[in-house]
C-alpha positions in Angstrom: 34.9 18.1 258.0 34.0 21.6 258.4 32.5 22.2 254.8 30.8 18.6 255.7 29.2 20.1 258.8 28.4 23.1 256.8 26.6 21.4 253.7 24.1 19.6 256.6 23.5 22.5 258.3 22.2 23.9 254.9 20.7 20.9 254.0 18.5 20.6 257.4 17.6 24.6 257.1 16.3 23.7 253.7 14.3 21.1 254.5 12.9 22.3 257.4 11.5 25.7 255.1 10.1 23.3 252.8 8.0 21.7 255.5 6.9 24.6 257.3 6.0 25.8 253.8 3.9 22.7 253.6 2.2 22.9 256.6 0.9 26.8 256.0 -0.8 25.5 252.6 -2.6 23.2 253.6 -5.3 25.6 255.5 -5.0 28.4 253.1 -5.0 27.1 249.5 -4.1 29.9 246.9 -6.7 32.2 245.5 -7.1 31.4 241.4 -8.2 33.8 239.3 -11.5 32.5 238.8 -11.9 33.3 242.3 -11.0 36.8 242.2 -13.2 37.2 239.7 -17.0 38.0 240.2 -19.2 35.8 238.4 -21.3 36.9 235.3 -25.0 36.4 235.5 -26.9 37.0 231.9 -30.3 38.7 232.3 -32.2 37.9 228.9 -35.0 41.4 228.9 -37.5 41.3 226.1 -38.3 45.0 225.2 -40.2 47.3 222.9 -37.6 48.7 220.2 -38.2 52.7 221.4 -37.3 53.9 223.9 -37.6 50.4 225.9 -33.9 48.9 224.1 -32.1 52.4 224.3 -32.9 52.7 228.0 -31.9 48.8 229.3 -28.4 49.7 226.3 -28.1 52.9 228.4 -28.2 51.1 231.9 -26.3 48.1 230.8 -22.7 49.0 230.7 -23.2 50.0 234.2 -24.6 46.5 235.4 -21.7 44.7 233.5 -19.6 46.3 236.0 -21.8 44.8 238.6 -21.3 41.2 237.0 -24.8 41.2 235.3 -24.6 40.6 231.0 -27.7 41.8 229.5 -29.2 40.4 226.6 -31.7 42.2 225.0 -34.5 40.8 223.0 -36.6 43.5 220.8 -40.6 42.2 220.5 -42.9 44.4 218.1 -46.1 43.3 220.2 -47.8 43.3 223.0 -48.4 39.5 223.7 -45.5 37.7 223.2 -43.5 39.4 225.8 -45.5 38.0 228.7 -46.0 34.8 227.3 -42.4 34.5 227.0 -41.6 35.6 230.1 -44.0 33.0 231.7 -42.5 30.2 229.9 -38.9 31.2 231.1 -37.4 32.7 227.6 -36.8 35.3 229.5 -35.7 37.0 233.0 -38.0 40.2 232.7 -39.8 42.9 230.3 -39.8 46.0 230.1 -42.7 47.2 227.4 -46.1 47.7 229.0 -47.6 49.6 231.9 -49.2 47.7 234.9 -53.0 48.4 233.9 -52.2 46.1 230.8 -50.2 43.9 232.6 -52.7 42.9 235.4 -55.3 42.5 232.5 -53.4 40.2 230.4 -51.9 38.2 233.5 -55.9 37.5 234.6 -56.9 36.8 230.7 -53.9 34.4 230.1 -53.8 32.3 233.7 -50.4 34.2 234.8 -48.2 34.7 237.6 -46.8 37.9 237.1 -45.5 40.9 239.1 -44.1 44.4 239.0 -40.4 45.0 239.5 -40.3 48.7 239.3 -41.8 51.9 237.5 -39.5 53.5 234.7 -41.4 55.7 232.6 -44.1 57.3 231.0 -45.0 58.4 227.9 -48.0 60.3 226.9 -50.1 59.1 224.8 -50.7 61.2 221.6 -53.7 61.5 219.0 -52.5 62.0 215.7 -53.7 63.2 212.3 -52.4 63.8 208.7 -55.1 65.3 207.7 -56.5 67.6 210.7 -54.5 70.4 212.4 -56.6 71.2 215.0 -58.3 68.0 216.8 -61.3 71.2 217.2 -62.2 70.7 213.7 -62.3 66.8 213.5 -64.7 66.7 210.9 -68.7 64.7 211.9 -68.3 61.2 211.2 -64.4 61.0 210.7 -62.9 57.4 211.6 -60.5 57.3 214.5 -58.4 54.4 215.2 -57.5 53.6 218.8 -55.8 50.2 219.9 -57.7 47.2 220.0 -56.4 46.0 223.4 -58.8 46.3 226.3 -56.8 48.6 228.7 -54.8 50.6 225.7 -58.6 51.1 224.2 -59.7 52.6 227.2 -56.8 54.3 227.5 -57.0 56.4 223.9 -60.9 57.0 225.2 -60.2 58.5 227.4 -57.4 61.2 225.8 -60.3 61.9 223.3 -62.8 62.3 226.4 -60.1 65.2 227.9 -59.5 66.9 224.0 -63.1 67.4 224.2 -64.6 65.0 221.5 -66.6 62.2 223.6 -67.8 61.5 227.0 -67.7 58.0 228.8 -68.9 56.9 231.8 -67.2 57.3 234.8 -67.2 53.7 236.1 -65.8 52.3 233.7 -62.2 53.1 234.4 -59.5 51.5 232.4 -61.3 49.5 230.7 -63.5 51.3 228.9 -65.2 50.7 225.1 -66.6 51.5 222.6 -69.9 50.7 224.1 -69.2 52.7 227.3 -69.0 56.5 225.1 -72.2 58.4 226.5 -71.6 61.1 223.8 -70.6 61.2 221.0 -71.5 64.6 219.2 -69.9 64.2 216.3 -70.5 60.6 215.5 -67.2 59.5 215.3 -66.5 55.9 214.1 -64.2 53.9 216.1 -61.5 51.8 214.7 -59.5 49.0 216.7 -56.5 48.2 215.6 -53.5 46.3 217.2 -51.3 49.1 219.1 -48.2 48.6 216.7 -50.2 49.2 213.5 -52.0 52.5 214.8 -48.7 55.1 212.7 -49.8 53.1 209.5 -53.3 53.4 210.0 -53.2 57.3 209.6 -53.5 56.9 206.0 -57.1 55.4 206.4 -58.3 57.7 209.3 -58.5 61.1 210.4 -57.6 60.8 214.0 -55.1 58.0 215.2 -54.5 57.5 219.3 -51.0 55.8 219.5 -48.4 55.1 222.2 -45.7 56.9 221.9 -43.2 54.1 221.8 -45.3 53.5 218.6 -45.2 56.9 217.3 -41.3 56.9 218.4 -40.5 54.1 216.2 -42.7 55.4 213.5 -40.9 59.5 213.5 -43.3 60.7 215.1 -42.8 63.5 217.9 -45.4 63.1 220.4 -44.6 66.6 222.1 -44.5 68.3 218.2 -46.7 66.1 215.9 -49.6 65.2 218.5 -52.6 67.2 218.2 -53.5 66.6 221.3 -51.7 64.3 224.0 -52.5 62.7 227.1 -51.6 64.6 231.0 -48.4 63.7 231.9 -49.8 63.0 235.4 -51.4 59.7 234.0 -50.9 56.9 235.9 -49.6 54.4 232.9 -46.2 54.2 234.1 -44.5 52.0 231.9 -42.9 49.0 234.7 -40.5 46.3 233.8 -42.2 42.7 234.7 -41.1 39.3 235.9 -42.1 36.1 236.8 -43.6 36.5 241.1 -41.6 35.0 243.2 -38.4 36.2 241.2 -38.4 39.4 243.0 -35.4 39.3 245.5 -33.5 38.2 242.3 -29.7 39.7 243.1 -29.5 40.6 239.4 -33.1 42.1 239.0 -32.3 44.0 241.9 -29.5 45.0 240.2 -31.2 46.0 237.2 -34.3 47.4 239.0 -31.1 50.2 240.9 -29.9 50.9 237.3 -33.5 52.2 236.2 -33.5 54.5 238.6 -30.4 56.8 238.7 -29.7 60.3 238.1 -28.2 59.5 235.1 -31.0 57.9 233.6 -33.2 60.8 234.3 -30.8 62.9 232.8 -30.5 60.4 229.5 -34.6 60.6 229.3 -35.0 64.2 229.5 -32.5 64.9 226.8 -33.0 62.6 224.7 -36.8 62.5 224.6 -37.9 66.4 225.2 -41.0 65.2 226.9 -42.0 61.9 224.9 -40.5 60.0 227.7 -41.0 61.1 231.0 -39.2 59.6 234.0 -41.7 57.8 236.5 -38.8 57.7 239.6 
């Protein structure tokens, strides 16, 4: 009888574990792991090769932490990046500087905006043939990019070395038909931005940006015979589609570009070519 008593007891303090185990489940279901986990977001950024895909590589480790992937896409113009961007192939870009970007937004019908300013780099005038832009000889051809705001741009680096004048008012988006003087009758080349290193072999003077000349070995702070201020206002910005701006991940990304340790990447790894805009 007594071991009969005994087994019920156990029996009855069993069961009654079981159901109070029951009843705390059922408001406090278990965490899985999926859970635990933060969920990945992929940020698809269409770039310029140099220094555009080394700086979003440098920043993305850290934003992989944070639960964003990034997938960079390398572009080797300056159009399909916006276009691409507009049609949703892509989250953001990081290539062009804002002047360019409000002109080719109004040209092309669209909605674009300006996430945050990374960079600069100086544009350079380059030469294989003449060592001190000084002695550019009369008449010499000089090939500066054939898109409106770079164009005006590189006119204005040849205005401050001393070889041209152009009117005032005509800002960034100066031409060829805005040069007031032109002493040495220079003849003006356009040619698309990415094609300007190549050129050099049919002109004397070449005006490139330096993510051009990067990709192309050239040293803007050594090989440049004369380069642009480094007070210019052609901050190189990464770009998405408006309305995207509150974006958790491009908030994300837009905190990445502007660390301490990026500064300290850019400074040591370009010497000057790339100078941080934050």
């Amino acid at each position: 009888m007594q071991f009969t008593r005994l087994f019920a007891s156990l029996a009855l303090s069993a069961g009654l574990a079981v159901g109070l185990a029951g009843c705390g489940d059922k408001g406090a279901p278990a965490q899985t792991k999926a859970d635990a986990a933060p969920q990945t977001v992929t940020l698809k950024v269409g770039v310029s090769p140099v220094p555009h895909a080394d700086i979003i590589n440098f920043v993305a480790p850290q934003l992989e932490k944070e639960g964003v992937k990034v997938k960079v896409i390398e572009f080797n113009d300056y159009v399909q990046p916006n276009l691409a961007l507009a049609e949703k192939e892509l989250d953001a870009n990081f290539f062009q500087h804002k002047p360019y970007l409000d002109t080719f937004a109004k040209e092309h019908k669209l909605s674009l905006a300006v996430l945050c300013a990374v960079h600069i780099e100086p544009m350079g005038v380059y030469s294989k043939t003449v060592k001190n832009i000084a002695d550019t000889p009369e008449g010499a051809k000089v090939g500066i990019p054939n898109d409106p705001t770079n164009g005006g741009r590189a006119l204005k680096v040849l205005e401050s070395a001393g070889l041209i004048k152009v009117r005032p008012e005509a800002g960034v988006l100066a031409t060829k038909n805005d040069i007031t003087e032109n002493p040495k009758k220079l003849d003006f080349v356009e040619v698309e931005a990415a094609q300007l290193p190549r050129a050099l072999d049919d002109v004397a003077l070449a005006v490139i940006n330096s993510n051009f000349a990067l990709s192309a070995n050239l040293n803007p702070v050594k090989d440049a015979i004369a380069i642009e201020s480094k007070d210019s206002p052609y901050a190189n910005i990464v770009a998405i589609r408006a309305g995207d701006e509150n974006r958790a991940e491009l908030q994300k990304l837009k905190a990445a570009l502007s660390t301490p340790e990026l500064k300290k990447f850019l400074e040591e790894k370009y010497q000057g070519a790339v100078v941080p805009a934050f």
